[in-house]
N, C-alpha and C positions, 0 to 999 in steps of 0.2 A: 542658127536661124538668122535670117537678114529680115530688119528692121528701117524703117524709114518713119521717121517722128520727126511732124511738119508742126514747127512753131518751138521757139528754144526759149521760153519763157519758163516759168517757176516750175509749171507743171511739166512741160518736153523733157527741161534739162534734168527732173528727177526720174523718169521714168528712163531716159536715157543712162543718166547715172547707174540704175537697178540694171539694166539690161546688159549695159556694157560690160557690167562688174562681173555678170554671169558667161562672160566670153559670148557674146552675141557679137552679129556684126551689124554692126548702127550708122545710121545717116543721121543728121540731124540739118533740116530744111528749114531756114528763115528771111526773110526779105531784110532783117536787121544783122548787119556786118557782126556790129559790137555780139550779139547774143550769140550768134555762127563760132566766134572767136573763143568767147569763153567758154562754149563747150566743148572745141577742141582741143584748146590749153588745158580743159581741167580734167577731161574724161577722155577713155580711149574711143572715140569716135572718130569719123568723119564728115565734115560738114558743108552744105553747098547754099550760098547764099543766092537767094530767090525767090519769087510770088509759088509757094507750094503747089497751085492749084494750075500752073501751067506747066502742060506736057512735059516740053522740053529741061525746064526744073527738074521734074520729076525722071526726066530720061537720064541724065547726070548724075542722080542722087542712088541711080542703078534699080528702078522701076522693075527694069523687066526680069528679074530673076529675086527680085521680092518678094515676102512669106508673107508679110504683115505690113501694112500703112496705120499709122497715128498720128488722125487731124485732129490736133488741139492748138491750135491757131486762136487768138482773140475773137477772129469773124464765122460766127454760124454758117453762113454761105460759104467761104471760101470753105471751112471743113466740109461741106455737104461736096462742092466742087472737085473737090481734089478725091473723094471717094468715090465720086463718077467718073473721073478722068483713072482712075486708081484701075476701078476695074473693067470701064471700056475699052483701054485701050492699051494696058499693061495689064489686064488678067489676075490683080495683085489676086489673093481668096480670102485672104483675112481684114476688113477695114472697122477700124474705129474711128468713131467722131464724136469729140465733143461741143454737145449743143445748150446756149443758156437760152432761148427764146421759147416763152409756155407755149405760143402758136406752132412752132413745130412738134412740140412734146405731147401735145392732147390728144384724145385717142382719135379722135377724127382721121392723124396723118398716121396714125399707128401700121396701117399695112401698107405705107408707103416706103418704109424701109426694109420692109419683106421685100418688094418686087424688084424686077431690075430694071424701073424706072429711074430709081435711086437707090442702089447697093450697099445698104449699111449695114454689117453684122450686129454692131454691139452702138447702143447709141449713150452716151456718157452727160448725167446732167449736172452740173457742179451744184445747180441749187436746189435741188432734188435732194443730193447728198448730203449736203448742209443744211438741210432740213430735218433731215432723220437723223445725223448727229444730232442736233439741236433737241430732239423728242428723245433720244436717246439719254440728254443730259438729264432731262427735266424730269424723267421717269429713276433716276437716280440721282438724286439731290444734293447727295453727302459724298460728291466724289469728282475730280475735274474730267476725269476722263472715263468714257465705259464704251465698250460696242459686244456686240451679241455672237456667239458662235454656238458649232454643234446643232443648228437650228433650232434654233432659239433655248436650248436649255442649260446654257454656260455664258458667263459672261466674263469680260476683261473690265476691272474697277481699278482707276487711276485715284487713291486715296491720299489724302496731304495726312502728315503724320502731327498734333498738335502736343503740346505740352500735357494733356493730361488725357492721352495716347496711354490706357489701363497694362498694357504690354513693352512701354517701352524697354530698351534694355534687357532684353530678353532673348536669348539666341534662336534663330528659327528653330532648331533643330526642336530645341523644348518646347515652341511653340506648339510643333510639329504631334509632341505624346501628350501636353495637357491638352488640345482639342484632337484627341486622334477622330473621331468619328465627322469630324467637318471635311465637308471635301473643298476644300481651298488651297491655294498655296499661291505663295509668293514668289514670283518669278522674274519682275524687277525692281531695282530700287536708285532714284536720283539719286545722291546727295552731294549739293554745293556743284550744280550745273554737271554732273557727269552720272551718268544712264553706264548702268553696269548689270551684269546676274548674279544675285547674293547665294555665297557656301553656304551650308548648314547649320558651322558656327558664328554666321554675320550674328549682330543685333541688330536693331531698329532705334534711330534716335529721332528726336523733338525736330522739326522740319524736314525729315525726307518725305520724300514722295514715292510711293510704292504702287506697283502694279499688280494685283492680285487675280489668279483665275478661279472662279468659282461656280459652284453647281448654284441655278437657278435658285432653288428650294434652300439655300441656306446663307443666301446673300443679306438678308439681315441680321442676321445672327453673324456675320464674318463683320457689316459694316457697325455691330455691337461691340465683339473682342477690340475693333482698332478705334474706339472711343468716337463713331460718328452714328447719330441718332435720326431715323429713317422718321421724314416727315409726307403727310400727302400733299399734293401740289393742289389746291383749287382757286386758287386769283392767281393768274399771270399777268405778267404786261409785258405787251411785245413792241420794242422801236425798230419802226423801218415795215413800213408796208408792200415794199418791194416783192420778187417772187420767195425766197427764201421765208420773210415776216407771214407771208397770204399763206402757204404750205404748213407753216406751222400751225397758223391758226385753224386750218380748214382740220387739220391731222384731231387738233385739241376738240373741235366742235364734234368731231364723229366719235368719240370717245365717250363709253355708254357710263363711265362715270363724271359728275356735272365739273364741268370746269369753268369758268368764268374767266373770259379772259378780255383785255382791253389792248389796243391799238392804236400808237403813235405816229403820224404820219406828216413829215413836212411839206411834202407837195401836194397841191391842193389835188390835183387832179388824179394821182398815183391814191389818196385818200377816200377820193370817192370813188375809183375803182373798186378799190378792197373791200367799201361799206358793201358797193353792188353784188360783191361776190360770196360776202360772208352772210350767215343765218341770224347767230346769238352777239357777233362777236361787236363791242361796242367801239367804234374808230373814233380819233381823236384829231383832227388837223389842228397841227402845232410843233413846235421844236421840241423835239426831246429832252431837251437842256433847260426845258421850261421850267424852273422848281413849283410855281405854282399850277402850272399845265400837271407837273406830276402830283403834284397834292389833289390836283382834279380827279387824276385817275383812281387815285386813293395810294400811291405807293409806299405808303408807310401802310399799308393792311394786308400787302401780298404776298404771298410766298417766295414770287420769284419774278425777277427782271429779265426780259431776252433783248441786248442790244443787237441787233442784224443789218442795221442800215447800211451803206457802201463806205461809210468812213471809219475807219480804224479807231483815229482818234476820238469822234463821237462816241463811239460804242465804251469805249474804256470810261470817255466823264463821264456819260449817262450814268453808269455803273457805280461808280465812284458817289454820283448824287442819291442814286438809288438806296445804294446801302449808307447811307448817313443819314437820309431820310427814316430809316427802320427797315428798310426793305433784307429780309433774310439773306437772301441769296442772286446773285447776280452773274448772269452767264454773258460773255462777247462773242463775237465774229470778230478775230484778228487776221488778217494776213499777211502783214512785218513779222517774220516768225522774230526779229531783234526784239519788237517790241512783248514778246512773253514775257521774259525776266521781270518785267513791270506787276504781272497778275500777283505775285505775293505781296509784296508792298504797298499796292493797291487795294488789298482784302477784297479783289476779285477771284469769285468760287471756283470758274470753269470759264474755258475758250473754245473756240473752234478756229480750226485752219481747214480752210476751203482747201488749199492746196493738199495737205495732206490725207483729206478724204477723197480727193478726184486721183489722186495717186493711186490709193490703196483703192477705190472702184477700178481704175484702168488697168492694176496689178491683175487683179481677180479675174479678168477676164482676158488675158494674156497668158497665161502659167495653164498649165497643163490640167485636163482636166482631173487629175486626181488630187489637184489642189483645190478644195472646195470654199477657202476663205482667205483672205489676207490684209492685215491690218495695219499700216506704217506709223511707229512712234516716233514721239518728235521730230528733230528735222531728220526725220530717215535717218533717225539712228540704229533703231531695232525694229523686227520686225514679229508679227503673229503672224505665225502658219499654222491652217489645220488640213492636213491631208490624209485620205483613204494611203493605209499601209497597201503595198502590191505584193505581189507574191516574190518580184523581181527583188526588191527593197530590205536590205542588209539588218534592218529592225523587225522583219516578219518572224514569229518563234524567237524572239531572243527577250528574259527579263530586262525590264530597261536597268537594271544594277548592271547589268551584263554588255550594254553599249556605250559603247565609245564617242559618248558627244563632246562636242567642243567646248570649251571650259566659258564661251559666250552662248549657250543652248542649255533650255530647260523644259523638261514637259509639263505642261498644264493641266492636261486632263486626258485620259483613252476613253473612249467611245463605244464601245462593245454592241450593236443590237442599237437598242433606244437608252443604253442605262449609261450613262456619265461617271467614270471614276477615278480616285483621286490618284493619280502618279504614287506608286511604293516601289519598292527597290524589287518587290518578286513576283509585282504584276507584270504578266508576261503580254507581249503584241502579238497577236495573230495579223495573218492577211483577212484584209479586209475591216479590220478595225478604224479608228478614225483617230486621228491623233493630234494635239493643237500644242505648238514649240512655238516660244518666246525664244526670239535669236538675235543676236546683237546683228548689225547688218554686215560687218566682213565675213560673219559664219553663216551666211545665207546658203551660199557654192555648197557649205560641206554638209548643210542640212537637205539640199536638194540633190544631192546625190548620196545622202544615204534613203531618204525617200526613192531614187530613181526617178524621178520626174521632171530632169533638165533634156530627158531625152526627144522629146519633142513637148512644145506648147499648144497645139490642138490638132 
């Protein structure tokens, strides 16, 4: 497949990175020399430096015999531009763009990218996604990381493993026959900055970090066994009334159980936006750094803190003030993926990277369609795949004791019908079943061709 991905910034160069890796053939399109260079040097790409949304750029970057365009450029416009010049006048059939402004995103302009006014297949919102990460945390509390699969009845829980972790030291495998009826399993594990897939006879020690897949229905009882205690969220406080902070709160007010949540906002004007646009939710103009602004809010009485403002650093003090003030739990929007290493030291609970939610969104909708989910960990170190088995696909009829995955590849869960169940050595895969692999990311290739679904992307 040939690929053209206009904009070589955090988000281009990994979605580049993933593509190339898959033997695609990639462009990468930027007005910035420096970005151009380092995705050539570091990735097997080729790259042409230029304003993406002019023709002739795009006639260079090899336009006319292109499968796929990806505008993720900094400017809405110029993405919107470059998928009309994409498919007026290059024919491209597949256009992505990523869009941050709520005015084009509302439903008002909704069938304007059905028509071929303006030609946009799949429209990508970074703070849309970082919104529903953000919901996604706060609905599991006791965990830095989670996202939903199997539609909706399986989840991925990123758990910090603490000192008085009831399971420490304890080989999976025995994990595996003292809870045999949980359907959980552990499928990654940190420790000491390196993301790996744990044997049978690993243990679990006092500060990893473990990635668990789990059936809906027994996710507390699994955040039980690894000694983290399921609380309900009803006072939040959210810094940063931007789109991402407004999304969230609008998500918590439509939420038929009461949540109460409050609203930090430094710009006066972006503040009473928010007030204008929210029902319950009580907005605050002020610095979020304010410790008596947060004593106003009451943050020693809330369950949880959401920093989202556009500053990295803001978000990490806020956080920092929050829980020294009493505040439980505190979630950031980071996007220095450098600066993660800071979230343990800091006794910050959970992060989000923007990047690597608009990644794993722009994955999802790129990959073939019997790949039905895809979720990028860390800095795209591993990834979650769930894919519809094929008939074509080397794991249809065979026990998974009986397949030969890659010593970086573990399964989480089969799908069978509507019923979720837990990976054993004699449950068998049929076609048609649904199946979700935790894969380090150089085992992607060999998990996508035992799936069969490198053969075409849509």
């Amino acid at each position: 497949m040939k690929v053209i991905i206009c904009g070589g910034g955090q988000v281009g160069w990994q979605i580049a990175r993933h593509l190339s890796g898959e033997r695609n053939d990639v462009t990468v399109v930027d007005f910035n020399a420096d970005l151009v260079r380092r995705a050539t040097d570091t990735l097997d790409v080729q790259g042409v430096v230029g304003f993406a949304s002019h023709p002739d750029v795009l006639d260079r970057a090899g336009a006319r015999d292109a499968d796929m365009i990806i505008a993720a450029t900094h400017s809405d416009e110029v993405n919107m531009v470059t998928c009309q010049v994409a498919h007026s006048i290059f024919g491209i059939t597949r256009k992505i763009a990523r869009l941050r402004s709520q005015s084009y995103l509302d439903a008002i302009y909704a069938d304007l990218y059905r028509s071929s006014h303006l030609p946009i297949d799949v429209v990508i919102s970074p703070e849309r996604e970082v919104a529903e990460a953000a919901l996604q945390r706060l609905a599991a509390p006791a965990t830095f990381d989670t996202e939903s699969f199997m539609g909706g009845k399986a989840q991925l829980l990123g758990i910090a493993l603490d000192e008085d972790c009831p399971v420490l030291n304890t080989p999976l495998r025995q994990l595996n026959d003292l809870f045999a009826s949980l359907r959980a399993i552990v499928v990654g594990v940190r420790r000491e900055d390196r993301l790996f897939v744990p044997e049978p006879g690993d243990q679990l020690f006092a500060g990893d970090q473990i990635y668990v897949f789990v059936h809906n229905e027994d996710m507390t009882r699994t955040l039980d066994i690894f000694g983290k205690a399921t609380k309900k969220q009803e006072r939040i406080i959210v810094i940063g009334g931007g789109n991402v902070g407004l999304q969230v709160a609008k998500a918590l007010e439509a939420r038929t159980d009461r949540v109460r949540v409050k609203m930090i906002e430094k710009n006066r004007a972006r503040a009473e936006e928010a007030a204008d646009g929210l029902d319950r939710t009580i907005v605050l103009h002020g610095d979020g750094l304010d410790m008596d602004l947060l004593m106003e809010a009451n943050i020693d009485r809330a369950d949880a803190v959401l920093a989202v403002t556009d500053d990295d650093k803001t978000n990490l003090l806020v956080a920092v003030r929050a829980k020294m003030a009493g505040c439980p739990m505190a979630i950031v929007l980071v996007n220095d993926p450098t600066l993660v290493p800071l979230m343990g030291p800091l006794d910050i609970d959970a992060y989000i990277n923007p990047r690597a939610t608009t990644v794993s969104s722009i994955l999802r909708h790129i990959r073939h369609g019997r790949v039905r989910a895809i979720y990028s960990i860390g800095d795209a170190e591993a990834e979650v795949i769930e894919a519809q088995v094929l008939s074509t696909s080397s794991l249809a009829g065979r026990h998974i004791r009986d397949i030969d995955f890659p010593e970086g590849v573990l399964v989480g869960a089969v799908m069978k019908g509507d019923r979720v169940l837990k990976p054993t050595g004699d449950l068998r895969v049929e076609e048609g079943d649904v199946i979700a692999l935790f894969a380090m990311t150089k085992d992607v290739p060999e998990v996508e061709r035992l799936l069969q679904v490198s053969i075409d992307f849509f």
